[in-house]
C-alpha positions as a printed Julia matrix, in Angstrom:
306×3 Matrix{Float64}:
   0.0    0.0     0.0
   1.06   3.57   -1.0
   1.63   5.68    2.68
   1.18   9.53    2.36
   4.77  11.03    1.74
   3.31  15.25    2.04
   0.87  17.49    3.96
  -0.43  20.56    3.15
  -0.5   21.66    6.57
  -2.04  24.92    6.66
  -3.19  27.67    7.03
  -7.05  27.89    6.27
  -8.14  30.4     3.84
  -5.13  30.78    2.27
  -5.12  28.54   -0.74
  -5.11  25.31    0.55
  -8.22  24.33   -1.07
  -7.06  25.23   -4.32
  -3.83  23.92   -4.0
  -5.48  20.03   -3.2
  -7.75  20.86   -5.93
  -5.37  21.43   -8.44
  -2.8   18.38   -7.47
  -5.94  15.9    -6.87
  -6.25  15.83  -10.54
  -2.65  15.38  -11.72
  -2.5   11.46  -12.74
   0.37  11.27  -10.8
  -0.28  12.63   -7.75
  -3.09  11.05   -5.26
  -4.69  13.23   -2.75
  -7.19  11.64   -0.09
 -10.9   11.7    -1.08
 -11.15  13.75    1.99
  -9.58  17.32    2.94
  -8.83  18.04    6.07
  -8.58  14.07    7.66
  -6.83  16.07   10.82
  -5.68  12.81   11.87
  -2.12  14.29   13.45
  -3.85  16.61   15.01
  -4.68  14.85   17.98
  -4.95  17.94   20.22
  -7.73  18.99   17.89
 -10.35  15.35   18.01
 -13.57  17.27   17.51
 -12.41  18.52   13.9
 -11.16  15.44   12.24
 -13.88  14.37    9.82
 -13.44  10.27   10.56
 -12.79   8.83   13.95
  -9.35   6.8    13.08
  -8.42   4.48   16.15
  -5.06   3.36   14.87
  -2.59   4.24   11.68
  -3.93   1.76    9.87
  -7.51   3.14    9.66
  -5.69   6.6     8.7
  -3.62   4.11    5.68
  -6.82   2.97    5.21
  -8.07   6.01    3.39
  -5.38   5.74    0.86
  -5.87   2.46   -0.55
  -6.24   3.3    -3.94
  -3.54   5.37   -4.61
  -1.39   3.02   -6.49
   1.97   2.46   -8.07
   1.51   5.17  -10.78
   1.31   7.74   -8.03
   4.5    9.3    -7.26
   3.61  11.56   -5.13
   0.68  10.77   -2.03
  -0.51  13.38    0.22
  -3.86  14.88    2.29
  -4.53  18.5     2.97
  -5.95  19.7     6.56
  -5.27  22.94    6.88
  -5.95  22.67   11.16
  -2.29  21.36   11.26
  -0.65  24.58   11.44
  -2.29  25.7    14.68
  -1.77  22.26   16.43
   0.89  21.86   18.99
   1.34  17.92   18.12
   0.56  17.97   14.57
   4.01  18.39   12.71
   6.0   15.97   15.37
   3.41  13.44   15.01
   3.79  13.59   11.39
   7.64  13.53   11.19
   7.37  10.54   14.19
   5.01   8.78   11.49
   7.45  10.09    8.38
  10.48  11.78    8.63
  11.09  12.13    5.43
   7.65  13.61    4.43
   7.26  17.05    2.88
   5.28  19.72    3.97
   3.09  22.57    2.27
   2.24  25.83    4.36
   0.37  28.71    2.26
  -0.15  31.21    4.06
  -1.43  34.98    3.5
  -1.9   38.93    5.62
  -2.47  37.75    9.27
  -5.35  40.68    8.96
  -7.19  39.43    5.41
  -6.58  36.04    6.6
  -8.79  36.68   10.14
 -11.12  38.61    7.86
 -11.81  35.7     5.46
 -11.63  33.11    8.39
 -14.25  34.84   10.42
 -16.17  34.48    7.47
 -16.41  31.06    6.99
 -16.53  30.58   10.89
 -20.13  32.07   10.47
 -20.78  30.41    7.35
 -20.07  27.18    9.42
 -22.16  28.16   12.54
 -18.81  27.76   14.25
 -18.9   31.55   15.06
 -22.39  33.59   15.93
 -20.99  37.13   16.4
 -21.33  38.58   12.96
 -19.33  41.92   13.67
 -15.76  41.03   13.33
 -14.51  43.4    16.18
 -16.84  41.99   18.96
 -15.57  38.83   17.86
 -11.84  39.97   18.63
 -12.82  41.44   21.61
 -14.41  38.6    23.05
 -11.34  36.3    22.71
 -10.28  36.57   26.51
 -14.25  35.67   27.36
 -13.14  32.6    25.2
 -10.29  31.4    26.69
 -11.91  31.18   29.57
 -14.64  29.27   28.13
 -17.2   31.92   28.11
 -19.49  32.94   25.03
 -18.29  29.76   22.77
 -20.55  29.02   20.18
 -22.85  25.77   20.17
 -21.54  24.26   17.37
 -17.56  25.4    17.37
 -14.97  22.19   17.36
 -12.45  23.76   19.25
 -12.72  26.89   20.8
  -9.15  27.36   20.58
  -9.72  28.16   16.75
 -11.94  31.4    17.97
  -8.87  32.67   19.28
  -8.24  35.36   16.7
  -5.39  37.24   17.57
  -3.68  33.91   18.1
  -4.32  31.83   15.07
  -2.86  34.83   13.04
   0.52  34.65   14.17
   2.06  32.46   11.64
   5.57  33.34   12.37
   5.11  31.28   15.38
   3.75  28.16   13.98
   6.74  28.94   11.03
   9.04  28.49   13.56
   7.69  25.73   14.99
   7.98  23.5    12.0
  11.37  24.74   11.44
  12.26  23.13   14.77
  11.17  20.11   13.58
  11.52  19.81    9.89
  14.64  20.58    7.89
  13.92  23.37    5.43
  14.65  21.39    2.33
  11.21  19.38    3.28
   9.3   22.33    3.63
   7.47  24.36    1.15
   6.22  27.9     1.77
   4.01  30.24   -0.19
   2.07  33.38   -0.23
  -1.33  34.04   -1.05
  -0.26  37.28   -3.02
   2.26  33.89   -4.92
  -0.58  31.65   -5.42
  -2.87  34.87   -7.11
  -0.51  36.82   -9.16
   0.94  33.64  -10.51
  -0.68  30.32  -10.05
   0.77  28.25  -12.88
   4.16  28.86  -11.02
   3.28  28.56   -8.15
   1.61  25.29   -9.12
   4.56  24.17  -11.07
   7.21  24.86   -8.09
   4.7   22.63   -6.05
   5.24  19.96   -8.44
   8.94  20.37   -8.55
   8.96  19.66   -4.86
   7.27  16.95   -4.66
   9.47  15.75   -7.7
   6.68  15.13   -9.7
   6.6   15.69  -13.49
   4.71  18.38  -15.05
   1.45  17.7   -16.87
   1.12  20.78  -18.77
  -1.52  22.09  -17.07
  -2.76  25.53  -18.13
  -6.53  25.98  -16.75
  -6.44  27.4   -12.91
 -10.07  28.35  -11.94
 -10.54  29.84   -8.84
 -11.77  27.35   -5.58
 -13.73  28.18   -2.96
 -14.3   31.79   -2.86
 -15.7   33.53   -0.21
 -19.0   31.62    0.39
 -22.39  31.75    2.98
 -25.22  29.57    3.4
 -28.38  29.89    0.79
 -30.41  28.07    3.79
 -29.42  28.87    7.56
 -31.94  25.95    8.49
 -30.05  23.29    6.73
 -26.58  25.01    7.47
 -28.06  23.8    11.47
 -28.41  20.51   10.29
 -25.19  20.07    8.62
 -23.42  22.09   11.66
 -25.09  20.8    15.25
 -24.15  21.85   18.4
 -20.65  19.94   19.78
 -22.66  17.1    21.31
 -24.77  16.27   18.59
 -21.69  16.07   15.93
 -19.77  13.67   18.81
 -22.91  11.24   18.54
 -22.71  11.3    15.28
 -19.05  10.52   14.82
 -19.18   8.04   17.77
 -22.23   6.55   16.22
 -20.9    6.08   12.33
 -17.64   5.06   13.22
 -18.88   1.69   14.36
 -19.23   0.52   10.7
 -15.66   1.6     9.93
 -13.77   3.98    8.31
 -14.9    3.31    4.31
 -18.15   3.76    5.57
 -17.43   6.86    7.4
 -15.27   8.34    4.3
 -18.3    7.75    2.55
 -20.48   9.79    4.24
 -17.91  12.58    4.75
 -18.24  12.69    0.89
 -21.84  12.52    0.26
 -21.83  15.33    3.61
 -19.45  17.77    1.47
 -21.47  17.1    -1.54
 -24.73  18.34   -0.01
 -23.05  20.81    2.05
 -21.61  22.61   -1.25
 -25.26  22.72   -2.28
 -26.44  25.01    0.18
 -23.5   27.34   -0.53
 -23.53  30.57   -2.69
 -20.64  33.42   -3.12
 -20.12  35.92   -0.87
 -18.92  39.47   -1.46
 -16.3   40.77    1.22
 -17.41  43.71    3.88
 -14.49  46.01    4.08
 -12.38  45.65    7.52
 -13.01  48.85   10.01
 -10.07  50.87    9.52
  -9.82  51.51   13.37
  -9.88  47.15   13.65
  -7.62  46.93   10.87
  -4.78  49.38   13.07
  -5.32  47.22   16.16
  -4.36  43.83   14.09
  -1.82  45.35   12.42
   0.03  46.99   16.0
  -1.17  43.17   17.38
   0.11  41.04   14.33
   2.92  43.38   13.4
   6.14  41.39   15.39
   4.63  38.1    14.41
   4.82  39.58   10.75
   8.5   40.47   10.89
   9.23  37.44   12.63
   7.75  35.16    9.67
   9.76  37.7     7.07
  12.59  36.45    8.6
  12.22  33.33    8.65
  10.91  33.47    5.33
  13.96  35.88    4.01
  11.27  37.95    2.46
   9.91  41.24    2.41
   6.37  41.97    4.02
   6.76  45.29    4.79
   3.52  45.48    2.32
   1.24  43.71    4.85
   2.5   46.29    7.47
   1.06  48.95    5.41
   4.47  50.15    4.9
């Protein structure tokens, strides 16, 4: 059986979805059926989409990748915040590869916030109450019904890539990590796509068509967004409950669950950020920035405004 040999690890809303879109469909490549398994992540149980008891029920969800497949890998984006997730991976793998894209601490909150609501994992609409009630949170006060882990409210803390940056770098050696932009991964997909390819050693396949994935998005139907999205309790019983036939049957309906979901889902046009919120990120997210330019040896004196 093929094992996964790469991870794009993170970070949410930042091109990770397009980037497992786009390799998914080169013949050589094999990405699981399923984003965002989480299955490192064991600090995070209440957002991994099948209930794996041992590493060969993870395995188990790449069975069909096959000898043509040079490259096999799964995408959960949850990774990067973890504090387990990258040494349980090189434990499992030392020699896998890992994919970070990441993007403006300040768009990204903007963007994640969004899709918090969309997912019913966030009920304060107005972005700034939201930041202000991240000490409430921490203290496990005003968390929504259906949030996985409340630690993924914490807004002013899942931001600070530079941190989680130098994290992995404590763990992995450069040469097996892969880091882009956002701003990359716009103003020049094919390359971007291309140097992805090169990493993974992978041959190109020519391809030339990049159309955009999973733009900003909210729910056509709030009643069956509650359905999909229950309270905590209700999603454990439900896990607990299908996870008793096994994990093909639970990959199953993780598929026909993102199928329907995507159904109820229509574009959403972007509220510009308060510019009074947008100078408290940036003063809060600003050392985290320079520390990530360093470690990066790149310039993002742009995202500082500068």
């Amino acid at each position: 059986m093929k094992r996964p040999n790469f991870f794009i690890s993170g970070a949410p809303r930042c091109g990770t979805t397009a980037l497992y879109t786009y390799l998914s469909e080169h013949p050589r490549i094999f990405m699981s059926e399923v984003k965002e398994l989480n299955y490192f992540a064991s600090d995070f149980p209440n957002v991994q989409k099948i209930d794996f008891k041992t590493v060969d029920d993870y395995l188990q969800v790449f069975e069909k990748a096959g000898e043509q497949h040079l490259a096999v890998g799964e995408a959960s984006p949850f990774y990067l915040f973890s504090s387990v997730a990258f040494g349980n991976m090189h434990k499992y793998d030392p020699k896998s590869k890992v994919i970070l894209t990441l993007r403006n601490p300040v768009e990204f909150i903007q963007s994640y916030h969004q899709l918090n609501l969309s997912l019913l994992r966030e009920d304060e609409h107005n972005l700034a109450r939201a930041w202000d009630l991240q000490d409430a949170r921490r203290q496990g006060r005003n968390i929504p019904k259906s949030a996985r882990q409340a630690e993924l409210l914490l807004y002013g803390e899942v931001g600070k890539f530079g941190q989680y940056v130098e994290r992995l770098f404590e763990i992995f050696p450069r040469e097996q990590v892969k880091i882009f932009l956002f701003d990359d991964l716009r103003a020049d997909t094919r390359g971007v796509y291309e140097q992805t390819l090169s990493f993974l050693e992978v041959p190109s396949d020519g391809r030339s068509q990049f159309p955009q994935i999973n733009a900003n998005f909210e729910n056509r139907s709030q009643l069956l967004a509650k359905l999909f999205h229950p309270p905590q309790p209700v999603y454990r019983f439900f896990m607990k409950t299908i996870s008793l036939f096994g994990v093909d049957f639970m990959k199953k309906v993780s598929l026909v669950y993102n199928r329907i979901e995507r159904l109820n889902t229509t574009r959403a046009s972007r509220t510009n950020l308060d510019p009074a919120l947008r100078a408290r990120m940036l003063e809060h997210f600003g050392p985290d920035i320079e520390k990530l330019a360093g470690l990066l040896g790149r310039d993002l004196s742009t995202w500082l405004g500068k």
